[in-house]
C-alpha positions in Angstrom: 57.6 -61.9 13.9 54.1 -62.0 12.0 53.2 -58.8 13.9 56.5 -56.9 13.1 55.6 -57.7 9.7 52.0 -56.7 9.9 52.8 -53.5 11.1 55.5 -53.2 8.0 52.6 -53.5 6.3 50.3 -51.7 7.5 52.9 -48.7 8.0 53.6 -49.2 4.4 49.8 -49.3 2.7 48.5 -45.9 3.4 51.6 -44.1 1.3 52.2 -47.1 -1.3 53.8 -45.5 -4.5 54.6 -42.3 -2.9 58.6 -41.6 -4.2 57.9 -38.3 -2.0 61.8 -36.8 -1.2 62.0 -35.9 2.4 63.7 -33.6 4.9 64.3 -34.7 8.2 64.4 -31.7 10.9 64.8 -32.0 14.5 66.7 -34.3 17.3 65.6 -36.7 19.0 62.0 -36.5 18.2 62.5 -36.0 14.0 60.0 -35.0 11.7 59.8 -35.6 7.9 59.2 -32.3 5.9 58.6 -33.0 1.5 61.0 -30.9 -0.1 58.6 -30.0 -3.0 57.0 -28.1 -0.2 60.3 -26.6 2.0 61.0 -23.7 -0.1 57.1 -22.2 0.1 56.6 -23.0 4.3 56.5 -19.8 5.7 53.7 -20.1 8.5 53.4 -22.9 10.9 51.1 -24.0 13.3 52.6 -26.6 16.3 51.2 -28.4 18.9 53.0 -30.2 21.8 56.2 -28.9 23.5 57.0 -31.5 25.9 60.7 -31.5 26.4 62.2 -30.7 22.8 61.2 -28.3 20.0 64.3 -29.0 18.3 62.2 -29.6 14.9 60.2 -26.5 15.5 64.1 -24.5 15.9 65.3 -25.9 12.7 62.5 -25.1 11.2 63.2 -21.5 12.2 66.4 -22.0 11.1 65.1 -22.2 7.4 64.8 -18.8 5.4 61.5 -19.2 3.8 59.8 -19.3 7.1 58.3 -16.0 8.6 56.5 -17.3 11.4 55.9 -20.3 13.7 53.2 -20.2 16.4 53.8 -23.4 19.0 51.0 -24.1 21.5 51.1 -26.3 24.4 49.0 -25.2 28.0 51.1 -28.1 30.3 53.9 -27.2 32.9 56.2 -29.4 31.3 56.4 -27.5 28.4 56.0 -23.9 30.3 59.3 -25.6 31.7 61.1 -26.1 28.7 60.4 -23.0 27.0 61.8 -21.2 30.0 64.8 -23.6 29.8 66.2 -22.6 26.7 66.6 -19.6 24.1 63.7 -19.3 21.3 64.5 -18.9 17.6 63.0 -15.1 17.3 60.3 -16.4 14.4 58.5 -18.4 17.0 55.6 -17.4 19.6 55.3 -19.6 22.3 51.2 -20.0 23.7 50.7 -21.8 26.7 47.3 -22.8 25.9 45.9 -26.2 24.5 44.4 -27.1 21.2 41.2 -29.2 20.4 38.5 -29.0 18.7 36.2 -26.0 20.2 37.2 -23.4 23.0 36.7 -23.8 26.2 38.2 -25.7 29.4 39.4 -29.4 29.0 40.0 -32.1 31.5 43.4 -33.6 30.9 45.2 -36.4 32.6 48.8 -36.5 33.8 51.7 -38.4 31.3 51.7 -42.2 31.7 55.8 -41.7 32.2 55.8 -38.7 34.8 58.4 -35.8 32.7 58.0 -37.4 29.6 55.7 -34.5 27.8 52.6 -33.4 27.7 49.3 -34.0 29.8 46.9 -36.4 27.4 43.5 -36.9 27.0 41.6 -36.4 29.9 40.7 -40.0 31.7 37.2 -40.0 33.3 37.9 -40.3 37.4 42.0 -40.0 36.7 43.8 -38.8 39.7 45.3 -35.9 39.4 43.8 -34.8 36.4 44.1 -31.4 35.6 41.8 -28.5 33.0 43.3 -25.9 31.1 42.3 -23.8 28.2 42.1 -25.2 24.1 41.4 -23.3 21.2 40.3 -25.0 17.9 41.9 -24.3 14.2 40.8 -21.0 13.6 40.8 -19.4 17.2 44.7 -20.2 17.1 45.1 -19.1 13.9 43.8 -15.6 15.0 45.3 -15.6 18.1 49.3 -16.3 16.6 47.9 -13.4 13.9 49.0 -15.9 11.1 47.9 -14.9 8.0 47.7 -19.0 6.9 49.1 -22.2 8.1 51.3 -23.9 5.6 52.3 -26.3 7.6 50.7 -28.3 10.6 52.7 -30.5 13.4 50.4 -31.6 15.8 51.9 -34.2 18.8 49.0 -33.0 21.5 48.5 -36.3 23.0 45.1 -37.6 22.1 43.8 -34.1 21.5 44.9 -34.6 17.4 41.3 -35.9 16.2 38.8 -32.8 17.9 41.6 -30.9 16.3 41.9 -32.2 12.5 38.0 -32.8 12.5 37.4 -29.1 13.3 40.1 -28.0 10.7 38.8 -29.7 8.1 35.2 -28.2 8.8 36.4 -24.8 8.9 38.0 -25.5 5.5 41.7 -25.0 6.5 43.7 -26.7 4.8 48.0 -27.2 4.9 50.1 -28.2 2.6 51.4 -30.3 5.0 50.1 -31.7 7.8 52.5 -33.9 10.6 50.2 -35.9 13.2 51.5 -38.5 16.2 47.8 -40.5 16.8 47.4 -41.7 20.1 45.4 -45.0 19.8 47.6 -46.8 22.5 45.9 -44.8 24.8 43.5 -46.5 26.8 40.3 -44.6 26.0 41.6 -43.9 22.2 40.6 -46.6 19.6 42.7 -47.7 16.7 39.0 -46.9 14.7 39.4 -43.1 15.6 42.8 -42.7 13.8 41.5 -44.8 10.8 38.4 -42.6 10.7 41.2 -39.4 11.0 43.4 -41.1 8.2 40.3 -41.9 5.5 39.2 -38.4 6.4 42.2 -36.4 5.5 42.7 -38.5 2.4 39.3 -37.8 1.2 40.2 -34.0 1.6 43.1 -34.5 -0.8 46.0 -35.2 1.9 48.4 -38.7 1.2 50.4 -40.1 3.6 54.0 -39.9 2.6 55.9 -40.8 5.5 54.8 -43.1 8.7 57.2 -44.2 11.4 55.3 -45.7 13.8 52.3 -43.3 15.1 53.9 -40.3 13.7 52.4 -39.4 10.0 53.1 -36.9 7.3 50.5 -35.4 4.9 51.0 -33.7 1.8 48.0 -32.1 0.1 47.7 -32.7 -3.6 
């Protein structure tokens, strides 16, 4: 009971005050997008297929946005985007994203099928490397002329990736982040740095559930 509560808490302290109105796109896995910023989204940047880009579809879906670029190098989201019909505004990119390019070491899902391969786990088995851009090298790559909007659910791969954005000065109006501190060799201290950081570069946290957060630049 006292941890429930702490966690209300805790959930509750990094967006106190914010009266942000929100949209919630996708099913299951639902994000919240602010409406102040809906009607200007026209390029996004995702991260993290897994088994349901229902957000990124709806988002497609929405007439202000031109473009969506959706990255994600493992086989269970090769799978999935062979599975079903893509909304014609999004490119699919079966490479990773961190914080530099080059080949990363990544270890299999704790729940085999569940999504995407996580942050690699010195002497796993089975661990696998595949190829991750940072920020700007995806940017270039999808041809997006900005990134209005981030969504980033790349299983431990979120803080390389935000540090690296925010030193090559790219900056979305909204940024949407799952931190993966219950990993075993992710501390709770690396998505606290990540959270102080991106407030200190303007972002407040409007919306947590759980792990998932939602940024809005002001």
């Amino acid at each position: 009971m006292i941890k429930k509560f702490l966690r209300k808490v805790y959930d509750r302290a990094f967006y106190l005050f914010s009266f942000e109105s929100l949209t919630p796109m996708g099913y299951p896995n639902t994000w919240n997008v602010p409406d102040s910023e809906l009607k200007n989204i026209q390029y996004v940047l995702s991260g993290g297929v897994g088994n349901d880009i229902s957000f990124e579809q709806e988002m497609a879906a929405h007439p202000a946005v031109i473009s969506i670029a959706l990255f994600d190098p493992s086989n269970t989201g090769k799978d999935h985007i062979a599975s079903i019909v893509l909304n014609e505004k999004i490119s699919y990119y079966p490479i990773g994203l961190s914080g530099e390019c080059k080949t990363q070491i990544a270890s299999p899902p704790i729940i085999e099928g569940e999504g995407s391969f996580r942050l690699g786990v010195e002497g796993s088995d089975d661990n696998v490397s595949f190829e991750v851009v940072d920020p700007q090298s995806a940017i270039e790559l999808a041809a997006l002329p900005r990134v209005d909007l981030l969504k980033i659910d790349i299983e431990g791969f979120e803080y390389e990736f935000l540090d690296a954005l925010l030193e090559q000065k790219i900056f979305p109006a909204v940024i949407m982040v799952e931190y993966h501190h219950f990993y075993e060799n992710i501390s709770f201290m690396a998505t606290l740095r990540s959270m102080l950081a991106l407030r200190a570069r303007g972002y407040k946290l409007v919306k947590k559930i759980n792990n998932d957060c939602v940024y809005l630049r002001t």
